[in-house]
C-alpha positions in Angstrom: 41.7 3.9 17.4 41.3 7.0 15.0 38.6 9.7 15.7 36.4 8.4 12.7 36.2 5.3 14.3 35.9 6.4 18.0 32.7 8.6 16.2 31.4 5.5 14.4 31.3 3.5 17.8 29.8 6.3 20.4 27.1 4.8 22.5 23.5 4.9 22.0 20.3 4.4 24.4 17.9 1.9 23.2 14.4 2.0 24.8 12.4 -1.4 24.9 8.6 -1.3 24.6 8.4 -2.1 28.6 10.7 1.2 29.5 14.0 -0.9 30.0 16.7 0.9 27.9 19.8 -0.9 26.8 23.1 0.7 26.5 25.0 -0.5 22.9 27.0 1.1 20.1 26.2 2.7 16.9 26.2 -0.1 14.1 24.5 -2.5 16.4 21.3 -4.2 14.8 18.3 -5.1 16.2 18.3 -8.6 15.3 21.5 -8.5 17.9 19.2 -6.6 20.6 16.6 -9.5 20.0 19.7 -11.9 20.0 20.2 -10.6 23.7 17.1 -10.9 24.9 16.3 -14.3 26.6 13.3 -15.8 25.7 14.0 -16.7 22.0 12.5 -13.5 21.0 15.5 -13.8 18.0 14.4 -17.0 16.6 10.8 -15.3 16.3 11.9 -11.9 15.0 10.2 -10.5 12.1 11.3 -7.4 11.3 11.0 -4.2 13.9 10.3 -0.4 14.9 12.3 2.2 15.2 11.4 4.7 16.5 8.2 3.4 15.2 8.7 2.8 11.5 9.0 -0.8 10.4 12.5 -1.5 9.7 14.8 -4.6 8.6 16.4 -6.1 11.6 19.9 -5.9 10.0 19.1 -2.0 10.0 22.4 -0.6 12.0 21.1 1.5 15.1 23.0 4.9 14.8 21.6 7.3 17.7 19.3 6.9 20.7 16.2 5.5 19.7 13.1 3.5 20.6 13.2 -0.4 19.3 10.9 -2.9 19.3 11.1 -6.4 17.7 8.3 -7.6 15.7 6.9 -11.1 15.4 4.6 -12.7 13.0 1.4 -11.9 16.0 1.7 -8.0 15.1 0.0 -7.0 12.3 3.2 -5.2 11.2 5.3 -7.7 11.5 2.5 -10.2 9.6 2.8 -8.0 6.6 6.4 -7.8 6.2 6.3 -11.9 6.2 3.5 -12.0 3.8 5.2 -9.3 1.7 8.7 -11.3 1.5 6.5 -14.3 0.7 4.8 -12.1 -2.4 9.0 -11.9 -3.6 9.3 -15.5 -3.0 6.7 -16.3 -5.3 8.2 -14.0 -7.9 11.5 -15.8 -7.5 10.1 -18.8 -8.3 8.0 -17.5 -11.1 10.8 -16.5 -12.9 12.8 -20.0 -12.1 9.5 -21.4 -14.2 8.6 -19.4 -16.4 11.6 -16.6 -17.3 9.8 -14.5 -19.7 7.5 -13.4 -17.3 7.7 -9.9 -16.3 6.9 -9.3 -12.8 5.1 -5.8 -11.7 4.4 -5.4 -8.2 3.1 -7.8 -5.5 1.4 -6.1 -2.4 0.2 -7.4 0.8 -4.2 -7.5 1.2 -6.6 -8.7 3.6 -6.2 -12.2 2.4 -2.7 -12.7 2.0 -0.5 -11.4 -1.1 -1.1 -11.4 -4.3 1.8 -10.5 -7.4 1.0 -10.0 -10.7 2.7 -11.2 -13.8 2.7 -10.2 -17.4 2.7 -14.0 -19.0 2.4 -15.1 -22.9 -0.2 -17.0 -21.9 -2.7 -17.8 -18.8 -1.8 -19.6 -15.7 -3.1 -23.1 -15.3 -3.5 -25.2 -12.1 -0.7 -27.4 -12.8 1.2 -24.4 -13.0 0.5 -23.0 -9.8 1.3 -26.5 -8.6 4.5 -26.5 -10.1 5.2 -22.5 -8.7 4.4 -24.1 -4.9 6.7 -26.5 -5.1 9.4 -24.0 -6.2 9.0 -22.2 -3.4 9.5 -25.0 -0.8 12.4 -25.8 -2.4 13.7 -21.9 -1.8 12.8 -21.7 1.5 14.8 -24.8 2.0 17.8 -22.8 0.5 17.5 -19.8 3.5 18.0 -16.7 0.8 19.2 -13.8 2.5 17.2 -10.7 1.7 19.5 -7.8 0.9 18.4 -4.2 1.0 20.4 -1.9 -1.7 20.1 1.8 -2.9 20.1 2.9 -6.0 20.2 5.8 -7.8 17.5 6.5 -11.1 19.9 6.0 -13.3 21.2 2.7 -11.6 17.7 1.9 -11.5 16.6 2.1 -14.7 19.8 0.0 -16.1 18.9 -2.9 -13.7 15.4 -3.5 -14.8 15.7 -1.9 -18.5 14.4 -5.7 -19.6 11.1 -4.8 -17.7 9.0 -2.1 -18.9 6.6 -2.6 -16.1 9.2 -1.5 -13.4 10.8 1.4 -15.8 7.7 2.9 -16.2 7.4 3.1 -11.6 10.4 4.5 -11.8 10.1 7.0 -14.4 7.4 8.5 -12.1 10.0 8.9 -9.2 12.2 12.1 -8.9 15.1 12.5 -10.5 17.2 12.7 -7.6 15.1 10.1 -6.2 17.1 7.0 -3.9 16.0 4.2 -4.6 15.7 0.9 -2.3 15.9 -2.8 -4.4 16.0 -6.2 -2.6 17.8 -9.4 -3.7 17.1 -12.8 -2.5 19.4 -15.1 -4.1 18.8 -14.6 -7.9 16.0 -13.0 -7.9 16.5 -8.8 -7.7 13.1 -6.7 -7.1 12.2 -3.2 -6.5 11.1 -2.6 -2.9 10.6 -0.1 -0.3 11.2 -3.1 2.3 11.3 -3.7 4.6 11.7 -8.1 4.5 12.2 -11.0 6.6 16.1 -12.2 7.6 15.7 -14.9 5.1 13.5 -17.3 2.6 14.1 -20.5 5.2 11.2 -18.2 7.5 9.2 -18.5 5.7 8.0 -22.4 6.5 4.6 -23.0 5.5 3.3 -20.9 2.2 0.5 -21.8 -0.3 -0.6 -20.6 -3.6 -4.4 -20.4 -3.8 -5.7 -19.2 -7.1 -4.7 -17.4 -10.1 -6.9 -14.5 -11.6 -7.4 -12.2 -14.4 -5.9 -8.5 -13.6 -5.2 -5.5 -15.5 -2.2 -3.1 -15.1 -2.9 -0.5 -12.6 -6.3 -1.4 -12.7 -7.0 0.3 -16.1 -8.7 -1.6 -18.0 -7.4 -0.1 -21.5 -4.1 -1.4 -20.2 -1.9 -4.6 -20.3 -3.5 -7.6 -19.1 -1.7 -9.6 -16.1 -1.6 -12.6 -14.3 -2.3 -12.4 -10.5 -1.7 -15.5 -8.4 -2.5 -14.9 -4.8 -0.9 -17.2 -1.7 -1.0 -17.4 2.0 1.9 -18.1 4.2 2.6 -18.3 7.6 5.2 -19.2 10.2 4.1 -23.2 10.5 2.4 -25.6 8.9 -0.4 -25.9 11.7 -1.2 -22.6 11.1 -1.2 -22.5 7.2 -4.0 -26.3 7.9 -5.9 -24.1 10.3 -6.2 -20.9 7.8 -6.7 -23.6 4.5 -9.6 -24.7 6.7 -11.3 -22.1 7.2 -11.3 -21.2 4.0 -13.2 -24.2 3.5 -15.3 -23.2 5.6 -16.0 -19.9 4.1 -17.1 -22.0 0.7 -19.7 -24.4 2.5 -20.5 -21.7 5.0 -21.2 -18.9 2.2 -24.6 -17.1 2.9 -25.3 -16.4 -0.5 -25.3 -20.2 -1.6 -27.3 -21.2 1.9 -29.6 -17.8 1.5 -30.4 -20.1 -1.4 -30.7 -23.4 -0.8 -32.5 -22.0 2.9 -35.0 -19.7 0.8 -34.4 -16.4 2.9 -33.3 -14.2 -0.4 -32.6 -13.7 -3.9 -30.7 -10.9 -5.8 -32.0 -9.7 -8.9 -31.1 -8.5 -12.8 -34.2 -5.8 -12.1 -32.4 -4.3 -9.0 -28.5 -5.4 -8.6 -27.4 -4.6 -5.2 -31.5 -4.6 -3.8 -31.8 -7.5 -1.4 -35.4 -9.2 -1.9 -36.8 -11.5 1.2 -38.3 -14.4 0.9 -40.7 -15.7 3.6 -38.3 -17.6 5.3 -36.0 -15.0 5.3 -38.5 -12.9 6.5 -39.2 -14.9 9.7 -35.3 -15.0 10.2 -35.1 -11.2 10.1 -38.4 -10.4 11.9 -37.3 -12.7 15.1 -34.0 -10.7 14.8 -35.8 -7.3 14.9 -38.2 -8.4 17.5 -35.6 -9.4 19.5 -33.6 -5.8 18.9 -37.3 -4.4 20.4 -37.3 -6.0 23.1 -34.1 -4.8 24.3 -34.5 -1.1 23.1 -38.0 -1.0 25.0 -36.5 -2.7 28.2 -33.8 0.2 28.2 -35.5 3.0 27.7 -35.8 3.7 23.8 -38.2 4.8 22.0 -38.6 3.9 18.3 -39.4 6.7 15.5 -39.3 6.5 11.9 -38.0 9.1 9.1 -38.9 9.3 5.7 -36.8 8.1 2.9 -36.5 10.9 1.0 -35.5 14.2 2.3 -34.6 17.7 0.6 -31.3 18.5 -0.7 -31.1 21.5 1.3 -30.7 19.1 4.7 -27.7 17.1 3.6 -25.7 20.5 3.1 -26.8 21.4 6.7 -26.0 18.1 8.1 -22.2 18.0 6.5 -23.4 15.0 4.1 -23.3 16.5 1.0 -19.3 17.9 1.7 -18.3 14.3 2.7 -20.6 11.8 1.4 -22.5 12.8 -2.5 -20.5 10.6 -4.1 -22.4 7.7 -2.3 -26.1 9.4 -2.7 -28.4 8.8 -4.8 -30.8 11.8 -6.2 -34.2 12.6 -7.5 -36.7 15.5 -8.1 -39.9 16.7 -6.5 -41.9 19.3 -7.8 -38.7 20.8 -9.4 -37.2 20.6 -6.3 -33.8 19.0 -5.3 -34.1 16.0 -3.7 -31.8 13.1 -2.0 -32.3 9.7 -0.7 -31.2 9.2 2.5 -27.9 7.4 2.9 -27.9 7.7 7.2 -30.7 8.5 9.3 -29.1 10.8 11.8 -30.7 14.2 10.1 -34.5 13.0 10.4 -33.5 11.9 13.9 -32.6 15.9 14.4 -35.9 17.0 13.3 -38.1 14.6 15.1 -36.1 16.1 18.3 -36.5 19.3 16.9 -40.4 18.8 16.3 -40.8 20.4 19.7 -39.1 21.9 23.3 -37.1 19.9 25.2 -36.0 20.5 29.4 -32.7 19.3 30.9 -35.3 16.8 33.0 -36.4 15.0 30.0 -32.7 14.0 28.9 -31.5 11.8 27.6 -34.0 11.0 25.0 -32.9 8.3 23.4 -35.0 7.5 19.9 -34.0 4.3 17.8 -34.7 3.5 14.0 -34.7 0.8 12.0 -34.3 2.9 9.3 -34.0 1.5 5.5 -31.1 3.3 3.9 -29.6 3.9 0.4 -25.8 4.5 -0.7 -24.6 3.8 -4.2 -22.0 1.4 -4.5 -20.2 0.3 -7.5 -20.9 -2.8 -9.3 -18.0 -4.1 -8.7 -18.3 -4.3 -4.8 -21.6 -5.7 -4.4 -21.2 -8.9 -2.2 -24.3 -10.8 -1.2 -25.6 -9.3 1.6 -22.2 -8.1 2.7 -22.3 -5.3 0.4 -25.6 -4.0 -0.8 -27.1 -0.6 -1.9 -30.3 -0.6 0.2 -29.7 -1.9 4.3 -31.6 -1.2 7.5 -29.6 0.2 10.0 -30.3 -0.5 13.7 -29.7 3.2 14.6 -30.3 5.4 18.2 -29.6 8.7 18.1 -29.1 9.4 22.1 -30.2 13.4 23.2 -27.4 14.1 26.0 -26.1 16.9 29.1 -22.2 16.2 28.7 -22.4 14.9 31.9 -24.3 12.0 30.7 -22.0 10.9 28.0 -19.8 8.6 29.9 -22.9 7.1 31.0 -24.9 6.8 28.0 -22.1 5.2 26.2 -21.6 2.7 29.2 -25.0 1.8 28.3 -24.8 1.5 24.7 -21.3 -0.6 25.2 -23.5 -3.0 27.5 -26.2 -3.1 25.3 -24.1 -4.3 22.3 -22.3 -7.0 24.3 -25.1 -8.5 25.2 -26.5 -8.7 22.0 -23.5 -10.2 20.7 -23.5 -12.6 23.2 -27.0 -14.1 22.3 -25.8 -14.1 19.0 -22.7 -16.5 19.9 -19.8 -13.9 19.5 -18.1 -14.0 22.4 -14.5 -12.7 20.7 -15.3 -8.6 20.7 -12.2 -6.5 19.7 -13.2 -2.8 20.7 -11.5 -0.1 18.7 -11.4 4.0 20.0 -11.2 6.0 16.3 -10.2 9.7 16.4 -10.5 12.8 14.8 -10.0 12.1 10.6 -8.1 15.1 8.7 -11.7 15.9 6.9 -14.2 17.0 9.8 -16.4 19.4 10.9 -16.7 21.0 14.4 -13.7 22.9 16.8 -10.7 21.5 18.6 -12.4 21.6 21.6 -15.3 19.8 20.8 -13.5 16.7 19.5 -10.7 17.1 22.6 -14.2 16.4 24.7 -15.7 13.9 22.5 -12.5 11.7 22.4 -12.2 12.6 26.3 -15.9 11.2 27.3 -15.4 8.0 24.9 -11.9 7.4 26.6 -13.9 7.3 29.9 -16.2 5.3 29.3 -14.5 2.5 27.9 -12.2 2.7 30.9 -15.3 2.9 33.5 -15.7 -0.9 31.5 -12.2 -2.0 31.7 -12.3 -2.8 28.6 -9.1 -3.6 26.6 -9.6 -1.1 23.2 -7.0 -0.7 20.2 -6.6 3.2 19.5 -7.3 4.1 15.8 -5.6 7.0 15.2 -7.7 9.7 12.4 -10.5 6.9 11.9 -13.4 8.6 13.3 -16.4 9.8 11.8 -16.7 13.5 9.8 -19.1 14.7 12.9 -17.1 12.4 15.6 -15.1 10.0 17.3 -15.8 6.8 17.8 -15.6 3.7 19.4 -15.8 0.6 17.2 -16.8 -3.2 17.7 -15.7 -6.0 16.0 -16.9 -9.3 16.2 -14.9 -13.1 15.4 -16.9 -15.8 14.0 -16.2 -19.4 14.9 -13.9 -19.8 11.5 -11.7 -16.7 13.6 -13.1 -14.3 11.0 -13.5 -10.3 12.3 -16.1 -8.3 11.0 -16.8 -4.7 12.5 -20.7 -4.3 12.9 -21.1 -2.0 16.1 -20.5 1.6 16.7 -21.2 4.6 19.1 -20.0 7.7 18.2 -20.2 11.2 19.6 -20.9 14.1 18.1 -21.2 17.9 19.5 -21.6 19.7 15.6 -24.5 18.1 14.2 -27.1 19.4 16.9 -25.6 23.3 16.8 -26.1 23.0 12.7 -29.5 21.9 13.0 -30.3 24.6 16.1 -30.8 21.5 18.1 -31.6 23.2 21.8 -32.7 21.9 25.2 -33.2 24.7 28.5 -30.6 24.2 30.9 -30.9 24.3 35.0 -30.3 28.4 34.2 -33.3 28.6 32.0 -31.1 29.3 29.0 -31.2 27.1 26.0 -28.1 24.7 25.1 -27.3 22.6 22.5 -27.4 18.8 23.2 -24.8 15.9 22.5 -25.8 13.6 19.8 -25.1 9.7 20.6 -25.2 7.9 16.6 -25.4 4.4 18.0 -26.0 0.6 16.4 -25.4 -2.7 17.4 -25.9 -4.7 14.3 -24.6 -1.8 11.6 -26.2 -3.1 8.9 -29.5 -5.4 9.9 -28.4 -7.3 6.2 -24.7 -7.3 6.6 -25.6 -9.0 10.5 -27.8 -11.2 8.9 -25.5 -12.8 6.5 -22.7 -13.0 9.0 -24.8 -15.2 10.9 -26.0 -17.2 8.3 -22.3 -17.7 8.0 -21.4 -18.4 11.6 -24.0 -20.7 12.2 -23.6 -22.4 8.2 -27.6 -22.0 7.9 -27.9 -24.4 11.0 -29.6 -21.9 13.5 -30.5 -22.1 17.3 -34.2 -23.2 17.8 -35.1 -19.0 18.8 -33.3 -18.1 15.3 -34.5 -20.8 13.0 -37.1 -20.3 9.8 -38.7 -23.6 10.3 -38.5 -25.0 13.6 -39.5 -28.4 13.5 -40.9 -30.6 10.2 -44.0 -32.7 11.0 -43.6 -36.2 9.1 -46.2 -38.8 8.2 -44.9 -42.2 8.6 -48.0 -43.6 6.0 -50.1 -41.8 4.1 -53.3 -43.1 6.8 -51.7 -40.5 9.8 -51.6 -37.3 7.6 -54.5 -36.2 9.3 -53.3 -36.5 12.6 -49.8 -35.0 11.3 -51.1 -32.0 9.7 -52.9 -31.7 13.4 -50.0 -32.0 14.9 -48.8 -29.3 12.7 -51.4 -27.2 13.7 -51.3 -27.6 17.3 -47.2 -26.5 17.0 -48.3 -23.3 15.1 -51.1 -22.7 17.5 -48.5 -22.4 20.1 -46.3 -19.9 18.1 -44.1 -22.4 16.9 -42.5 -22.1 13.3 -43.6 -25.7 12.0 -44.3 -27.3 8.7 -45.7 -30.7 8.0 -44.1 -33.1 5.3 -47.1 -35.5 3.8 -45.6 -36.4 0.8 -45.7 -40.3 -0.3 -42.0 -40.6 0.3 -39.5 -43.0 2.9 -39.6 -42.0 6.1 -36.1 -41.9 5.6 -36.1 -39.7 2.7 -38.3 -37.2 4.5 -36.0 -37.1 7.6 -32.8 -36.7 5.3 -34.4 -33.8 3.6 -35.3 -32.3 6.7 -31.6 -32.3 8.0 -30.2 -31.1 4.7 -32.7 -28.4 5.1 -31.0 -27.4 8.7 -34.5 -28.1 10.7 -34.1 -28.4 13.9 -36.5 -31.1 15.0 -37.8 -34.0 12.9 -41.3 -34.9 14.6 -42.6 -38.6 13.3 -46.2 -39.8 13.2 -46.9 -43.3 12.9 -50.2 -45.2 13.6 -49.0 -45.4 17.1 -47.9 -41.9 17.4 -51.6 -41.2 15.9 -53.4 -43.0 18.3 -51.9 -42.2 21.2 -51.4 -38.3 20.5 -47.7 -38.5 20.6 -44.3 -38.3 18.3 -41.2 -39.7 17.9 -38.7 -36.8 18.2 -35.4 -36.5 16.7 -32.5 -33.9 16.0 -30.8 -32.1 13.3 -27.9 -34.0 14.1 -30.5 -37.4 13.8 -29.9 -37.9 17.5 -33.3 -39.9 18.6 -35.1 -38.3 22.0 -38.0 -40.8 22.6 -41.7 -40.0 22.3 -43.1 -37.6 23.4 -46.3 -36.2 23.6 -47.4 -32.9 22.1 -47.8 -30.7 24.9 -44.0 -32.0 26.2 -42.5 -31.3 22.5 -44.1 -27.8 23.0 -42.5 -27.4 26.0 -39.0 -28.0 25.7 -38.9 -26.4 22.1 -40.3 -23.0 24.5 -37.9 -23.3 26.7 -35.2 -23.7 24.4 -36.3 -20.8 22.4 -37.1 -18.9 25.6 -33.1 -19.5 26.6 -32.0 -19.1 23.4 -30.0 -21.5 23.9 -26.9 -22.3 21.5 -25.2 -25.6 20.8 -21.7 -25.0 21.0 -21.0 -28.4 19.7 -22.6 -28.1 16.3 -21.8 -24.4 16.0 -17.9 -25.4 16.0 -18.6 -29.1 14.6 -18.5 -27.2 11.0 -20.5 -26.6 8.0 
């Protein structure tokens, strides 16, 4: 053997993510580290880290390293699938339609999308057609090849496409560049991809949209189609589901059909409530009162509009003006408030505060403004005006852990009425634009750490996510269609309170500066509110819903005694409504179910006479007759319970 190749074959150390460490040579691959492992860890191989940056796993393994093989469960590996799936698509793009000139095709929240400068539109036949096409080449198993390139090889290989000339005319000139070929089909790619197109079992092409080059608008139009894909077919049914779902489920169409709100040409982004709406969201609140007064909060209220002076002392201005909206008071500089935590600082500042009286903890339901593009606006997802369910907690260090133990419990629970019992908890650290020392975040992170491990709670670590002012932990919530959606958040912050000359007096009888719990449960009261809507598909437990129970007249001769019976249900706090109209019983009780009411309550001449009603279900399951004070009693214990039915809730919309 010469002494090149006793060089080229020394041996490495490779660490596993559990602490074993193989022994191997350079040139060895991870796909033949997975392909040693028992378990069939090789057969589920995505891609993997070294040394933790995604890699292929044909990569050759040259000096000691860490390794660890990624499968389509990590959200690394999951976008390197989707991402080989965006060149698949491309491939068979150009197998269809070979004028097409393909740009780039990333990985987003949804799936992958790639976009496409055609002579003319997609249609839905043609997206038909493109699916197809890319069964077929996952059938052929494509190996995906990683080469390098140099500009000027660059350039020559995709001179036909000025899309891809004009990315790499913005590279350096000495710049290497990596390409990837799949069969025919050659693309520009950092990487890294898959093994091969037969992974990639179960894809779907979902919709086609209007795009424009680089998002300019004054720039070439394009063609983006977007697609799913996943590693079986179950999984791909389950997803296409849910999607669905998300259509029959969506809160702006059952906002409607429910009355709760309206959005408006004369204020775009402004949530209006309807009464309905308004019951929904005042039970919420009520509830959210109940729990702050039974653990020690007291509830305050700032003003709207607060000098401009403030946000430059509070750190809003440097990090957050481009989301603020502004106004002008007696010449003077104004700004309307986009977070509540400043007025929280000056109601604690209003007067002195001892070391006995903490922790203070002061919660507000406080309307908020932030100025969002046009663009963005989503229902009640994304809005310009929300109420935030905020608590500002007034703190010794040695109360943080404690405090934040309380808030975590608090937020639980409250998800837990809700029916979200999936909670993924995230710990977010200092971000590279912050105010405040070192040392202050080093404790802040410390006390969070704590906390959640007082709990035992299972938290993902979210490196440089935190707040300007401080870290923070983060909760996310699943729906029952497996949806996330972040809501919750406590966060803990030592700056704010020195740059407002927030002080309490110590033990020592000298004055210190507090730490400053920001704190909600729900995050936006709107942005809850719609995800609920959506979880539940408008079909709320009896303690949530607008209307209750529907009174129905079985003859126009009892609607007397129904709107009595009406009246006897509101009496007792109940959310009813009677339905007199001279319709079918069975026309009245088919409304009421398509109008999600819980309990369809029937008076006939019988029913009349007797004081009674013949009670039935959303779900039109009959429960006898019953008389009035009995209906009123199991609705007020249900509602008292707040009780959910699992069934319905994952039956579907």
């Amino acid at each position: 053997m010469s002494l090149s190749e006793q060089l080229e074959s020394r041996p490495i150390a490779i660490t596993l993510p559990d602490g074993t460490v193989l022994q191997r040579t350079t040139g060895t691959t991870a796909l033949a580290v997975a392909e040693s492992i028992s378990g069939g860890l090789a057969r589920e191989a995505v891609s993997c880290k070294v040394d933790g940056v995604v890699r292929d796993l044909s990569t050759p393994l040259t000096s000691d390293c860490t390794l660890e093989i990624l499968k389509f469960g990590d959200a690394d590996g999951q976008h390197v699938f989707r991402h080989s799936t965006a060149h698949l698509l491309a491939q068979a793009v150009l197998h269809l339609f070979p004028e097409a000139k393909p740009t780039i095709g990333p990985v987003v929240e949804e799936g992958f999308y790639y976009d496409f400068a055609v002579e003319r539109p997609f249609t839905p036949e043609d997206l038909e057609r493109i699916e197809a096409e890319m069964q077929r080449l996952v059938k052929e198993r494509y190996v995906y090849e990683r080469s390098e390139l140099t500009k000027g090889e660059a350039l020559e290989a995709f001179k036909d496409n000025p899309f891809k000339v004009e990315i790499i005319n913005e590279l350096p000139a000495d710049a290497i560049i990596s390409a990837y070929r799949q069969g025919d089909f050659f693309d520009l790619c950092r990487g890294p991809h898959v093994q091969h197109t037969g992974q990639l079992k179960a894809v779907k092409v979902l919709k086609v949209a209007g795009a424009y080059w680089r998002g300019d608008a004054e720039r070439e139009q394009l063609q983006r189609i977007y697609g799913i894909s996943f590693t079986d077919k179950k999984e791909l049914k389950q997803h296409l589901w849910r999607l669905e779902q998300a259509k029959l489920r969506d809160h702006r169409r059952i906002g409607k059909e429910m009355e709760l709100f309206s959005f408006h040409g004369e204020g775009p982004g402004f949530p209006f409530w309807h009464a309905k709406g308004m019951r929904l969201r005042n039970v919420v609140v009520n509830y959210w009162r109940e729990l702050h007064q039974r653990d020690g909060y007291e509830e305050i209220a700032t003003p709207a509009i607060l000098n401009e002076e403030l946000w430059h002392r509070s750190g809003h201005w440097a990090n957050y003006k481009d989301n603020m909206y502004f106004t002008s008071i007696d010449e003077g500089a104004y700004a309307v408030k986009p977070m509540n935590c400043p007025g929280g600082l000056l109601v604690f500042n209003a007067r002195r505060h001892s070391y006995r009286e903490l922790p203070i903890r002061n919660a507000e339901l406080g309307t908020v403004h932030r100025h969002e593009l046009s663009g963005v606006l989503h229902g009640l997802f994304r809005v310009r005006s929300f109420t935030q369910d905020d608590a500002h907690i007034f703190c010794v260090p040695e109360q943080i852990r404690d405090e934040v133990v309380g808030v975590i419990n608090l937020i639980f629970e409250i998800y837990r009425t809700f029916g979200f019992r999936d909670v993924r908890v995230e710990l977010s650290t200092r971000p590279e634009k912050s105010i405040g020392s070192d040392e202050m975040w080093q404790d802040a992170e410390a006390a969070l750490q704590a906390a959640l491990e007082h709990l035992g709670l299972d938290y993902q670590l979210n490196p440089g996510d935190g707040a300007f002012y401080g870290p923070k932990i983060d909760f996310h919530i699943r729906d029952c269609m497996g949806r996330s959606w972040q809501c919750g958040t406590v966060q803990c912050d030592f700056s704010m309170p020195q740059r407002f000359e927030a002080y309490y007096e110590g033990s020592d009888g000298e004055r210190h500066h507090p730490v400053m719990l920001h704190r909600a449960a729900f995050g936006s009261l709107e942005r809850f509110i719609g995800i609920v809507i959506e979880h539940f598909a408008g079909k709320f437990p009896l303690w949530l819903a607008p209307v209750q129970c529907r009174v129905l007249s079985l003859v126009e001769r009892v609607n007397e005694a129904t709107l009595a019976v009406d009246a006897q249900l509101r009496a007792a706090g109940l959310r009813s409504e009677a339905d007199v109209r001279n319709e079918s019983l069975n026309r009245k009780v088919r409304e009421a179910q398509l109008d999600r009411v819980n309990y369809q309550l029937v008076v006939g001449d019988r029913e009349a006479e007797n004081g009674t009603v013949s009670v039935r279900n959303r779900r039109n399951k009959q429960l006898g007759v019953m008389t009035i004070a009995e209906v009123i009693a199991m609705m007020q214990s249900e509602i008292a319970a707040r009780t959910i039915d699992e069934d319905e809730l994952n039956a579907g919309a």
